[in-house]
N, C-alpha and C positions, 0 to 999 in steps of 0.2 A: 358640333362634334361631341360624343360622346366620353364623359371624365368616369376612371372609374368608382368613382364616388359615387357618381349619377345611374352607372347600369347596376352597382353594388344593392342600389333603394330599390329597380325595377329588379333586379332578380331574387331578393328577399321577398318580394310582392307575389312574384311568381309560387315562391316556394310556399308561403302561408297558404295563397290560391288553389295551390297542386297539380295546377294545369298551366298549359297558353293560353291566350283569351285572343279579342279581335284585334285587339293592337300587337301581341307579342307571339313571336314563333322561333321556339328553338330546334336547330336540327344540329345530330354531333358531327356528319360531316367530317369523321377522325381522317382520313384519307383522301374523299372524292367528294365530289357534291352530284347528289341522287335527283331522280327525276323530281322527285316531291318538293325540293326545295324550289324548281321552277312551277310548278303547279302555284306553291304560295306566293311568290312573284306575281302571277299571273293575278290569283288571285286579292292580294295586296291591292295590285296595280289598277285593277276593275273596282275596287270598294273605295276606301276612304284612304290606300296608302298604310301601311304600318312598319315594324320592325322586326328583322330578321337576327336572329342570335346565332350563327354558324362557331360550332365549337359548344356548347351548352347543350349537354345530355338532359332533357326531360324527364327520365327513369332514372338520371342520377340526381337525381332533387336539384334539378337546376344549376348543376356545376359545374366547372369546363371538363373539358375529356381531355386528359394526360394524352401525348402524342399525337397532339392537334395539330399541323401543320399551316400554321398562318399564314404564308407567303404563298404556299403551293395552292390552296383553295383560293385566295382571295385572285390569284392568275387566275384559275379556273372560274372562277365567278362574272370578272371582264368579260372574258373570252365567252362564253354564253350569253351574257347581256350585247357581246356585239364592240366588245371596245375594245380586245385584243385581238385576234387569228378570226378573222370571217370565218373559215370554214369552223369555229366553233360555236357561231353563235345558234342557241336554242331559239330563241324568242322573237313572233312578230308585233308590233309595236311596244317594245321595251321599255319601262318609263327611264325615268331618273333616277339616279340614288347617290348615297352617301355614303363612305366606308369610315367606320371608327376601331382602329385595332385599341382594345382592352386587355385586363388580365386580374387575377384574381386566383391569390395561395400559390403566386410563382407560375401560374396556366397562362396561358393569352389564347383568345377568340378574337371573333369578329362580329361588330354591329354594324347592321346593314340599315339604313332608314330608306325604305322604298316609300318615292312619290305616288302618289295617284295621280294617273294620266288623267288629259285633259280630254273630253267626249269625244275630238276629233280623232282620238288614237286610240280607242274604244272599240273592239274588244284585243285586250293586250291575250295571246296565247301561245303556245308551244308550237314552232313552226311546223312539223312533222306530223302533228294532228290533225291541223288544219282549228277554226273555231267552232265547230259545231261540237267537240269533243278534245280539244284541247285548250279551251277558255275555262277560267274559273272568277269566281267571287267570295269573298270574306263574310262565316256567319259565323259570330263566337271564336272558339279554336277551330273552326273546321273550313276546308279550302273546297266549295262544291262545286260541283261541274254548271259552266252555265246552260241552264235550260233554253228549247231552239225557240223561245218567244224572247227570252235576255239578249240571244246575239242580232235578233232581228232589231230589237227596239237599240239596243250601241251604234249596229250599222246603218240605223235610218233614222239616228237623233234628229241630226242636221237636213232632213231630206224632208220636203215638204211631202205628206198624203196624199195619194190618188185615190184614196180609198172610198169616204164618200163620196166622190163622182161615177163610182162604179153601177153599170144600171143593175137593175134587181128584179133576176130575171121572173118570167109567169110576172110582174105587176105590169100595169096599164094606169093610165089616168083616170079610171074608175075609181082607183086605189086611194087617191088624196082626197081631202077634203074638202070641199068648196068653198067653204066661210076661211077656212084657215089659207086656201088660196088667193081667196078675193081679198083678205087682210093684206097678203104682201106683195098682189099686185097691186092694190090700192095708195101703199106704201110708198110706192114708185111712179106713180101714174106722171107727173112732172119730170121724172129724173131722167137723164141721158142715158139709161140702163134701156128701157125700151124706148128710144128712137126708130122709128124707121117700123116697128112693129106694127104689124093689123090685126091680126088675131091673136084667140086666147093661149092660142098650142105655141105661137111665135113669143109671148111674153112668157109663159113660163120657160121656153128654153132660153132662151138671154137669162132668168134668173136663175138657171142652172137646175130649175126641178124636174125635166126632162131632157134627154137630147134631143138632137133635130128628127129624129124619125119619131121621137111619141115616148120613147122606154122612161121609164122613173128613174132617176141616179136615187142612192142612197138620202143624201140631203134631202133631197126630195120629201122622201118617206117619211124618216125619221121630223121634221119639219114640220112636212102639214098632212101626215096618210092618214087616215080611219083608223087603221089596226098595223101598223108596221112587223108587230107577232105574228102575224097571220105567216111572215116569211123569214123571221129572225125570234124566234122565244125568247131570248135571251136576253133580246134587249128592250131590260126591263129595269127599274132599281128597284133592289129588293130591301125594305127596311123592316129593320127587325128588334124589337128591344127586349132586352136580356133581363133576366131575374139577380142577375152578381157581374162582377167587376171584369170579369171575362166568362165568353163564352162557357154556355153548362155542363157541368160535367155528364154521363150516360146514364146516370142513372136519377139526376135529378131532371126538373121544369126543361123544355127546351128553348123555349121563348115563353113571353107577356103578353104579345103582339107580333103582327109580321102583314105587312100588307104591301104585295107586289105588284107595284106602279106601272103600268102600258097606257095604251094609247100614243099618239103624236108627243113626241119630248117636250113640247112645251105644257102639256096635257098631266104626261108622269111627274114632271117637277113639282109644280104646283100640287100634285095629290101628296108627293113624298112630303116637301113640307108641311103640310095638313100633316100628316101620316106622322112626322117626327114632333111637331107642335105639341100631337094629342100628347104624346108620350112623356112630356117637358113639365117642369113646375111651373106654376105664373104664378108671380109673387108682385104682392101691393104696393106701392109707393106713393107717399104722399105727394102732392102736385097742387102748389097754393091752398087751396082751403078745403078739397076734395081728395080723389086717391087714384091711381086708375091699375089696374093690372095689364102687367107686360108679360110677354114669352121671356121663359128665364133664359135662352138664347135665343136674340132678335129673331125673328123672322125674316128678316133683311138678309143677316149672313145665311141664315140656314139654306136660302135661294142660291144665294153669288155662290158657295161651297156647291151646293150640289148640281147647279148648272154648271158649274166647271167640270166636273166628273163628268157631265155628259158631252160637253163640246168637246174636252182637249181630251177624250180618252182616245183608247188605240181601237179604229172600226177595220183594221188589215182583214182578211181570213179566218188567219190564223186565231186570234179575238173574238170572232161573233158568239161563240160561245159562252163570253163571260159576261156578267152584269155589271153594271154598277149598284155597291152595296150600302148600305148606312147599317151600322151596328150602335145600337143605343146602351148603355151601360149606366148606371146610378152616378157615375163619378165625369162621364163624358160621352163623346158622340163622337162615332170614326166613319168617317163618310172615303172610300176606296175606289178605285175606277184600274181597270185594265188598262197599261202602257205607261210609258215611264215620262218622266218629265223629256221633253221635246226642246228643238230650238237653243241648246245653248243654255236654256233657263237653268240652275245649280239650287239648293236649296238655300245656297248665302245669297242667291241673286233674286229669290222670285218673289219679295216682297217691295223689291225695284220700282214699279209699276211700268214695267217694260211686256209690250206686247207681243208674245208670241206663238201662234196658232196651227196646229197641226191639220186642223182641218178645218181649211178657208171658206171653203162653200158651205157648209155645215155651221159656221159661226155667224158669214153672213145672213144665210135664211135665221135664222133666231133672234138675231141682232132686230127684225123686221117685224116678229109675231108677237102682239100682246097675250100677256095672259091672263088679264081683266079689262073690267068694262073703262079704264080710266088710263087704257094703253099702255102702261106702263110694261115694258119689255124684259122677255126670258132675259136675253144674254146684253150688258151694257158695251162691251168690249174694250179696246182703248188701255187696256192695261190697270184698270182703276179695280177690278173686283179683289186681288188679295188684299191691296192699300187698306182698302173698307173692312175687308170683314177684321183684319188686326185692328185697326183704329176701333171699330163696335165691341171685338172683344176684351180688350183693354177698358176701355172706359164705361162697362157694366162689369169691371173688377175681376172676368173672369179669366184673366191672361191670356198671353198671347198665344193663338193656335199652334201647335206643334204639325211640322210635315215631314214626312217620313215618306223615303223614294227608296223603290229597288229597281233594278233595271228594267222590269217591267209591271212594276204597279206603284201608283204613287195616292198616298193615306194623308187627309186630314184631320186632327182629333181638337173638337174644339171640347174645353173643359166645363165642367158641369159644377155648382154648388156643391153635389154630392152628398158625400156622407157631409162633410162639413156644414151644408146649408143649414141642417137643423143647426147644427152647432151654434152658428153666425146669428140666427134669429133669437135661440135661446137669449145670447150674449146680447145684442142689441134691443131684447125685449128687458134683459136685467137693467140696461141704463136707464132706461125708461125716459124716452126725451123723446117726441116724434121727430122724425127725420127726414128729408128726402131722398130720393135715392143716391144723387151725390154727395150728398154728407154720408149714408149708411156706407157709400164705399169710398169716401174717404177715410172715415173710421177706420174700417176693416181694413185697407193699407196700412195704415200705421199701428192696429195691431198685428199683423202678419209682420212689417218689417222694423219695428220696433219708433225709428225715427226716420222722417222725411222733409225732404224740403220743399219749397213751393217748384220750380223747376222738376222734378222727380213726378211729384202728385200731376203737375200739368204734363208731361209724358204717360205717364200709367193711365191720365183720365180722361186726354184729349179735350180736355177745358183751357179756354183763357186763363193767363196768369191773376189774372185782377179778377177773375171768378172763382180760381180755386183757394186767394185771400178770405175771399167775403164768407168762403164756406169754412175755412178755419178759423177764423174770425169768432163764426157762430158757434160755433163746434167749443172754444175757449170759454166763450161769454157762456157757454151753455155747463161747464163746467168739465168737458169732454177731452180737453186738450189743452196743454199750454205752449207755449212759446219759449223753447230753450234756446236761442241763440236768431240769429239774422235770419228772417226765411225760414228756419227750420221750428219743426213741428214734434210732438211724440204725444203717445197718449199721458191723460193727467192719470198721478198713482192710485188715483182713488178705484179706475175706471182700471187698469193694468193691474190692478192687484201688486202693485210694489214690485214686481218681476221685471228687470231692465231688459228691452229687448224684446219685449212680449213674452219672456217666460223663457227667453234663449240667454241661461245664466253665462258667466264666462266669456260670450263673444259681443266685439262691438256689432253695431247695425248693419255695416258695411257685409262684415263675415256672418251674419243670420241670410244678409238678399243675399250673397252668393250661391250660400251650399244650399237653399231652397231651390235653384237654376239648375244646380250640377246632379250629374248618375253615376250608380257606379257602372252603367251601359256603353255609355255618349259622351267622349270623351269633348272639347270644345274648349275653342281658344280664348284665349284674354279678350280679345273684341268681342265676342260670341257672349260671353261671361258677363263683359263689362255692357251691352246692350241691352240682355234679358235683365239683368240686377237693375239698370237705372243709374249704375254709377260710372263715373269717369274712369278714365284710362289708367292713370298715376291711384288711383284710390282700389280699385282693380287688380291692380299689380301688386301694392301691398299687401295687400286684405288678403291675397293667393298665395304669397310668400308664409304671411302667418300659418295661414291653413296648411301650406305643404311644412311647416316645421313643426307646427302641431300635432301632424299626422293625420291628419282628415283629411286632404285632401293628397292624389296622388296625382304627381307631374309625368306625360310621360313622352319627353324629352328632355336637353341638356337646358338649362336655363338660357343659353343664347342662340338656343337653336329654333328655326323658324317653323317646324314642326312641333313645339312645345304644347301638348293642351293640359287639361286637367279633370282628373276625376273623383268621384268620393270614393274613399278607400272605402273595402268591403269588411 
């Protein structure tokens, strides 16, 4: 529940800001409560959940409205959510919420914390609308209407695709491939999938790449066709890399590169990667007594990332229009796919490694088709591809992927050296020590985070603990690093230039990994917090307290309330 001590900090937040943002929305609701304030319901209830300030004029700088009747609205409020007088209720699937009566210079309002539904209650909208036009979602301060691709992907999270089984009409089995056929009937030739079969036309419908009269299903096409554009343009990934950190402005460069990938899906993957490789640093490492050059992001993820985009996107109708995209940027690489995350998957759940597939027939042909001479397969399945690509991304130092879901498209951005890379070599060319590449990024942890412990660097590097001794071990002997305490680790001041913290004066290590983690966007909870940083729970918790009485960081809920996250103040 909400003290007003606690909404005193968010509404001074508000007033320095001069607006709502995604978390906060006030309406003055002197009288009644207007359709708008169930639009932001709705839309709260479809996003990530936030807080409603009924009684708090926006045009009055944020302050309560004289004559605000608290009791009267706050009935009103039930009664539309459905928990007073049925015949008042607005809303179908209504989340949950919280009511805090406040007050402030003798005023009192009302704080509302509306939950975000759970997917199975997805799309929450204004009964009388219906959701094609009475659904909304949370962007910024603004409640927008969901688009009719948003309520399709809410209303068929949980609904397994018939999409790629769909046949594709005008094709015939001239349309596929025969080496890419014979690959995955080959695949099978022992297995109970074709028992009982005698011919070619009877093994590919048991594997589902035609039906029993001849017609192609999708999977099919997309699998093993010749040219699947011939009857879908679209679907194609288009990769493109940019001259600056976001796409070009009109009047400058429009892209560097852009090469859009067709053929059979296992055909386009492997070209995109090609296609995104080219566009990559490959930087040296020493390796025993030689060197060898790597992809400055494996090649490994670059696969498992963008064959995800191509299995789990949304192939409906509605979709064939759209592509799968890779956007290249100096600082990162955002790989995008049509349709929302599927199955129940969440953005706190999908590094799980729990398996789950919107389009079964489409994942098992892929699961079947190499894409080299040495078989190794498009899609692994099994749930193991996000596991990998965090584990590879962490432990070549380039942190962990960020994903980003709207209800209907879902964005991976794996991060790039960037501007920094030169940065990192300048600075590890000044020490002048050869290195290999787990030492160069164990260094470069412990200058980014000031100090680390053995525990922390074996998370961040995905090395044995007894491997990542022997590299700070060397790192010490080598005069790079000393040993401040049990296990723990910091750069030596010869090497830090005397700046505690790596140059982050004033804060311990704890509070430098935090507010690296946090936005002033994306607000994210103590667990959240305390898993990106590295640090524990109880260390977590203090380090945030500091921060929020320091004023850096902004809390935005009551200290014991289970909606609490945290953000950098602006």
């Amino acid at each position: 529940m909400w003290t007003n001590d606690d909404i005193a900090e968010v509404l001074e937040h508000l007033r320095v800001q001069g607006n709502d943002d995604a978390r906060f929305e006030a309406k003055s609701c002197a009288r009644t409560i207007g359709t708008s304030v169930w639009e932001s319901v709705s839309a709260f209830a479809n996003t990530k959940g936030g807080v409603l300030l009924l009684g708090i004029s926006e045009d009055g700088d944020f302050s309560p409205v004289p004559g605000f009747d608290a009791n009267h609205i706050a009935s009103q409020f039930m009664d539309g959510m459905g928990d007073g007088n049925p015949q008042g209720a607005r809303l179908t699937n209504p989340p949950e919420y919280d009511v805090s009566r406040c007050e402030q210079n003798g005023l009192s309002f009302l704080v509302i914390d509306i939950h975000e539904n759970g997917i199975q209650h997805k799309p929450c909208y204004l009964t009388a609308r219906g959701p094609q036009t009475g659904g909304y979602r949370r962007m910024d301060d603004k409640d927008l209407r969901l688009s009719p691709t948003e309520v399709f992907e809410m209303t068929h999270a949980l609904t397994p695709s018939s999409a790629d089984r769909m046949v594709v009409p005008e094709a015939d089995v001239s349309d596929l491939n025969a080496e890419a056929v014979d690959r995955v009937l080959a695949e099978h030739r022992n297995s109970k999938a074709l028992r009982g079969t005698d011919t070619r036309l009877e093994r590919m419908t048991r594997l589902n790449m035609v039906n029993k009269v001849g017609e192609v299903r999708l999977a099919g096409l997309l699998a093993a066709g010749q040219y699947p554009q011939q009857y879908y343009p679209k679907l194609i990934i288009d990769v493109v890399a940019h001259p600056g950190v976001e796409k070009s402005a009109v009047e400058g460069p429009r892209f560097v590169d852009r090469v859009q990938c067709d053929g059979n899906m296992p055909e386009a993957i492997e070209q995109a990667v090609e296609a995104i490789a080219k566009n990559l640093r490959a930087p040296t490492f020493v390796v025993g007594v030689g060197a060898r050059t790597d992809s400055e992001i494996p090649k490994e993820v670059l696969r498992e990332v963008v064959a995800n985009a191509v299995v789990h996107r949304e192939y409906d109708a509605q979709f064939l229009g759209e592509s799968v995209t890779v956007d290249i940027y100096p600082d990162r690489v955002e790989v995008s796919n049509p349709g929302g995350l599927w199955g129940g998957v969440t953005l706190a759940t999908i590094g799980s490694g729990v398996s789950c597939c919107r389009n079964t027939t489409l994942m098992q042909l892929l699961h079947q088709i190499p894409y080299d001479d040495a078989n190794d397969v498009t899609v692994e399945g099994g749930g193991s591809g996000i596991p990998l690509v965090i584990r590879e991304m962490k432990s070549h130092a380039l942190g962990e992927p960020v994903f980003r879901a709207t209800p209907d498209r879902f964005t991976v951005v794996l991060g790039r050296y960037g501007v920094e890379q030169q940065e990192n070599r300048d600075w590890l060319d000044h020490v002048g020590v050869p290195l290999t590449r787990h030492e160069r990024m164990a260094l470069l942890l412990l200058k980014r985070h000031g100090d680390m412990t053995v525990p922390q660097l074996h998370v961040a590097l995905y090395l044995d603990s007894d491997d990542i001794r022997v590299i700070l071990h060397r790192l010490v002997q080598a005069g790079l690093a000393d040993e401040i305490g049990p296990d723990r680790y910091a750069l030596a001041e010869k090497v830090d230039g005397g700046e505690p913290n790596g140059g982050r004066k004033g804060l311990t290590a704890s509070e430098s990994a935090i507010l690296s983690v946090l936005s002033a966007d994306t607000p994210l909870d103590v667990h959240e917090i305390g898993r990106r940083s590295g640090r524990g729970l109880p260390t977590t918790r203090k380090a945030l307290s500091r921060l929020v009485e320091r004023g850096v960081v902004l809390a935005t809920a009551p200290p014991r309330s289970r909606n609490r996250k945290y953000l950098l103040k602006r």
